[in-house]
ZALO-184960 format. One record per residue (C-alpha): x, y, z; residue in one letter; residue number from 1. Coordinates in pm, 1 decimal, always signed. Layout:
N
+----------+----------+----------+------+-----+
!        X !        Y !        Z ! code ! pos !
+----------+----------+----------+------+-----+
!        X !        Y !        Z !    A ! NUM !
...
+----------+----------+----------+------+-----+
END
This chain:
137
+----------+----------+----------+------+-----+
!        X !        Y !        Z ! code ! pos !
+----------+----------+----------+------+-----+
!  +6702.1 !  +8031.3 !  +8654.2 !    X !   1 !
!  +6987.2 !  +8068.5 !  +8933.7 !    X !   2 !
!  +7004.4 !  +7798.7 !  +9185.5 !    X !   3 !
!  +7176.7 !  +8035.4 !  +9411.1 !    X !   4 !
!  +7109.0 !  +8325.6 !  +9582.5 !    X !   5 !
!  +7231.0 !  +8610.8 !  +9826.6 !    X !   6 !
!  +6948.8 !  +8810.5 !  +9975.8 !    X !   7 !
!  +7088.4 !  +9092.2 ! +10172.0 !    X !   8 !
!  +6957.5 !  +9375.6 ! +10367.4 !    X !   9 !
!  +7223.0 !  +9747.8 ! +10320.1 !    X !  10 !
!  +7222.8 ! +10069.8 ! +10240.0 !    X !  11 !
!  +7392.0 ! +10122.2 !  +9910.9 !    X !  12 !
!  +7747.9 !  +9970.7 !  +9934.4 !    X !  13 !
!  +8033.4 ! +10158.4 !  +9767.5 !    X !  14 !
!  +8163.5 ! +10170.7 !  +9459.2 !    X !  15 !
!  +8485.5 !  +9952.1 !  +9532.9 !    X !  16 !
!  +8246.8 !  +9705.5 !  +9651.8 !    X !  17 !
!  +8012.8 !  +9711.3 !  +9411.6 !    X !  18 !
!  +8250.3 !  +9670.0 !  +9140.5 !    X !  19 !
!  +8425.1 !  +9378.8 !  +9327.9 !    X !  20 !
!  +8122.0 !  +9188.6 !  +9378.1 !    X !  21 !
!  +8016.9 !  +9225.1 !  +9043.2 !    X !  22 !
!  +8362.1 !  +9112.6 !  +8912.8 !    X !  23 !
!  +8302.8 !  +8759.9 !  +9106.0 !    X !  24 !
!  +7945.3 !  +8703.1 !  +8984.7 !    X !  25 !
!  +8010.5 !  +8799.5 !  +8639.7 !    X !  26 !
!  +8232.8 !  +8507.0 !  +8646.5 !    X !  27 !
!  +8065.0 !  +8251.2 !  +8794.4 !    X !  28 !
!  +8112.6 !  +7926.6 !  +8609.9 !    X !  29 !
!  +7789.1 !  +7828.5 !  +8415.7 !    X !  30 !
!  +7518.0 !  +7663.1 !  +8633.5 !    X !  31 !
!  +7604.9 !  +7823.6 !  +8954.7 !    X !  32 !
!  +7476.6 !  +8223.8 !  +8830.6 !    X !  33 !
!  +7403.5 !  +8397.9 !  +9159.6 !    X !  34 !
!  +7074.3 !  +8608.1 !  +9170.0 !    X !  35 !
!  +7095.1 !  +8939.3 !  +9414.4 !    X !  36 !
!  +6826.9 !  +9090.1 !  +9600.6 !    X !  37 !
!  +6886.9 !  +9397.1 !  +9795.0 !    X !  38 !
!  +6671.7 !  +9578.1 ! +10030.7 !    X !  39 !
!  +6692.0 !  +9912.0 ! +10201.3 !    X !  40 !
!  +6726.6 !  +9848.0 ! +10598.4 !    X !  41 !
!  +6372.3 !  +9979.6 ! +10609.2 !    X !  42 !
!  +6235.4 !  +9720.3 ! +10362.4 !    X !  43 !
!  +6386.9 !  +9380.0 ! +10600.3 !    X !  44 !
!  +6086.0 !  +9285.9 ! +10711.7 !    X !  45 !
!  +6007.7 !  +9215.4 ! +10318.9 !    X !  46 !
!  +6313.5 !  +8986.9 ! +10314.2 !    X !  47 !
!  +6115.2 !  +8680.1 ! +10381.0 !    X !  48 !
!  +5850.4 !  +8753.2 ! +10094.9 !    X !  49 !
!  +6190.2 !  +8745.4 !  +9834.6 !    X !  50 !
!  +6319.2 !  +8402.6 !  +9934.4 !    X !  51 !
!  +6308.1 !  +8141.5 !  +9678.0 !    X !  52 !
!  +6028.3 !  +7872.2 !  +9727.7 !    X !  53 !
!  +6258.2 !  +7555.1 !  +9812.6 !    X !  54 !
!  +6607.6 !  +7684.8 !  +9819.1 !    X !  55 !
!  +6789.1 !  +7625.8 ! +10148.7 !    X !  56 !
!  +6862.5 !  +7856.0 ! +10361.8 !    X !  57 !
!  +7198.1 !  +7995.3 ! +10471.6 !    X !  58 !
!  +7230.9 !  +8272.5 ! +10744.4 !    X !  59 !
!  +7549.2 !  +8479.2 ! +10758.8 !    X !  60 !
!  +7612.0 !  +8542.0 ! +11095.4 !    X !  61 !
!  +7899.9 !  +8600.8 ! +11330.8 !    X !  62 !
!  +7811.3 !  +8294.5 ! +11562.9 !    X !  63 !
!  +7761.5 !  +8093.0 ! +11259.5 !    X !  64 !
!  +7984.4 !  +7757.7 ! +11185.0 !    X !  65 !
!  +8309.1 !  +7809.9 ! +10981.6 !    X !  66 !
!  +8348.0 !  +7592.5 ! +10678.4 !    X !  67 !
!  +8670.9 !  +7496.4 ! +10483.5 !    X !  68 !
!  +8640.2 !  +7552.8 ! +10104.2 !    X !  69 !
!  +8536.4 !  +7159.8 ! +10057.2 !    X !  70 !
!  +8264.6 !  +7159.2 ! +10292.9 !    X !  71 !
!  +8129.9 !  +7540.3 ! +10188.4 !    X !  72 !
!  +8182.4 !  +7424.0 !  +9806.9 !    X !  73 !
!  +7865.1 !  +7133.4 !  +9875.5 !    X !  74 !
!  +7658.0 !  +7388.6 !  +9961.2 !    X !  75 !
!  +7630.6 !  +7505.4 !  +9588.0 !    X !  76 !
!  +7530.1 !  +7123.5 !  +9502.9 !    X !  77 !
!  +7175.8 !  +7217.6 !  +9559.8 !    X !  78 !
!  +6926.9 !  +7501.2 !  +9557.1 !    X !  79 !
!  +7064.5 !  +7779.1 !  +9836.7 !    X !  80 !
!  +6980.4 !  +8147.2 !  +9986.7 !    X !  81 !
!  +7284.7 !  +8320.0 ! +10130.4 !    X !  82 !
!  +7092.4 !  +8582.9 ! +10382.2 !    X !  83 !
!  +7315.0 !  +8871.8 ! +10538.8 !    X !  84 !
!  +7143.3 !  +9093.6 ! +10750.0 !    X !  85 !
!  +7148.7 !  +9469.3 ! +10823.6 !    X !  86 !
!  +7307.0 !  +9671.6 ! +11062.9 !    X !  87 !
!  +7090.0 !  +9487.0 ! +11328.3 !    X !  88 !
!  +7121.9 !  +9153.6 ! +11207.5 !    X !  89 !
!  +6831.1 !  +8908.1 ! +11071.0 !    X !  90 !
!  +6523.4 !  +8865.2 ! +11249.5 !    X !  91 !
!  +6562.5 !  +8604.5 ! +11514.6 !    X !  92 !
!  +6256.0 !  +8425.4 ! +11340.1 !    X !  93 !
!  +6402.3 !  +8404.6 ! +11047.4 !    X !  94 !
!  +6756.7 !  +8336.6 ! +11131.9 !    X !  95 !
!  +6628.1 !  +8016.9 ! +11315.4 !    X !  96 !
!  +6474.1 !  +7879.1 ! +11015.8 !    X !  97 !
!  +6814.2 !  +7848.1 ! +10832.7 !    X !  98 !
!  +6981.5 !  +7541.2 ! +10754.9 !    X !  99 !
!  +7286.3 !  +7708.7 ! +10873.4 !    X ! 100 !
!  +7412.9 !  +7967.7 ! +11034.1 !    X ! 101 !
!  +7731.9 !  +8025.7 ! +10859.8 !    X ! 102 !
!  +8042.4 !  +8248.2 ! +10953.1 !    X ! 103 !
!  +8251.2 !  +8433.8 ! +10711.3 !    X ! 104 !
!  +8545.3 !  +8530.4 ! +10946.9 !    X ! 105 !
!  +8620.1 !  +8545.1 ! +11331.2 !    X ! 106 !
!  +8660.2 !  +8915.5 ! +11273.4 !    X ! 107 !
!  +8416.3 !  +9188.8 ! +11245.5 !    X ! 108 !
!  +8333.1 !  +9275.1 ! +10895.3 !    X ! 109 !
!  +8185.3 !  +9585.1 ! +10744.0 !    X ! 110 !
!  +7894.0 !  +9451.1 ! +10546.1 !    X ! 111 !
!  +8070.1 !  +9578.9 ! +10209.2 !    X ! 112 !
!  +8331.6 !  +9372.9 ! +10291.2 !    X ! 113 !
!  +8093.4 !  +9089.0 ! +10412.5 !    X ! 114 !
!  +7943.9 !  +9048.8 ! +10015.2 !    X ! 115 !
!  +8254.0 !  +9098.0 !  +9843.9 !    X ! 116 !
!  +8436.7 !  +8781.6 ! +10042.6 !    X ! 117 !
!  +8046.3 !  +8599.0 ! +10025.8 !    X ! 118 !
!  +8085.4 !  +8634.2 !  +9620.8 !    X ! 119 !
!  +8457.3 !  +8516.8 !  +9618.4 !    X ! 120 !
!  +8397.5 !  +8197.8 !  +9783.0 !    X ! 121 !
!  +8100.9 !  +8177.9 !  +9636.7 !    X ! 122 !
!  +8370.8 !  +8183.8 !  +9265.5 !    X ! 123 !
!  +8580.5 !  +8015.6 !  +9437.7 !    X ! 124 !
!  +8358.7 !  +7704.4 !  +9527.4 !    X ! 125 !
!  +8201.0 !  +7699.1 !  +9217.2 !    X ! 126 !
!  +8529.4 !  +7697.7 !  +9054.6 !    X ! 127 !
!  +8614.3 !  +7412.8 !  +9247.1 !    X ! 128 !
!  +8314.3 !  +7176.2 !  +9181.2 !    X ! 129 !
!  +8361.3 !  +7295.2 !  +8762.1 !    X ! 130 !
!  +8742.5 !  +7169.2 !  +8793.6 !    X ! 131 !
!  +8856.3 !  +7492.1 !  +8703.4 !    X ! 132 !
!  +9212.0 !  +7566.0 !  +8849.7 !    X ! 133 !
!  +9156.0 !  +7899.3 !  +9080.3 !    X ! 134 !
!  +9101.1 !  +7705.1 !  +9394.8 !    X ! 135 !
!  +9410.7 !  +7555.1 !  +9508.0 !    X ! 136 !
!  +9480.9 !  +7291.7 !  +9760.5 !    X ! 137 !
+----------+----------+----------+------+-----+
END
């Protein structure tokens, strides 16, 4: 069973997308496989009921801390959600529940773009913590 997560709220993403994100989840080392829950914009207020029982939980959001590699890397030691909300964001309820409110970038990202870079670092930090050479310093 995955120990990590990304829940996220979108209307279908593209094809690039799609194919990129796959890419860096098909290669996640093993022990850090990624389950991925999508819901329709209409279906967010579900998006609590599909969160793992104990995992923490990390909000993407643009006021959210930013995290070098190291530091983002120790959030895969234990049991995590990685939440990105829809076009409207997460439900202030919800969002203040989360361990964190992470930031991907100090730009504006489409939300396509948002998962692809969320499932590189994701690689790359599990990458990291296996010793595997793709991350370097």
């Amino acid at each position: 069973m995955p120990r990590l997560h990304i829940v996220a709220v979108a209307n279908r993403l593209p094809r690039w997308a799609e194919a990129a994100r796959g890419e860096y989840l098909e290669r996640m080392p093993r022990g850090y496989e990624v389950s991925l829950v999508e819901l329709r914009p209409a279906q967010a207020k579900r998006l609590r009921a599909r969160l793992p029982r104990g995992a923490r939980i990390v909000a993407l959001d643009e006021r959210g801390q930013d995290l070098s590699t190291a530091r983002f890397a120790a959030l895969l030691r234990q049991p995590t959600v990685f939440l990105i909300g829809g076009a409207e964001g997460l439900d202030p309820a919800l969002r203040s529940e989360a361990a964190l409110l992470l930031r991907l970038s100090a730009l504006t990202l489409p939300h396509a773009l948002a998962q692809v870079l969320l499932c590189e670092q994701l690689y790359r930090a599990a990458t990291l913590l296996s010793g595997h050479p793709y991350h370097r310093k």
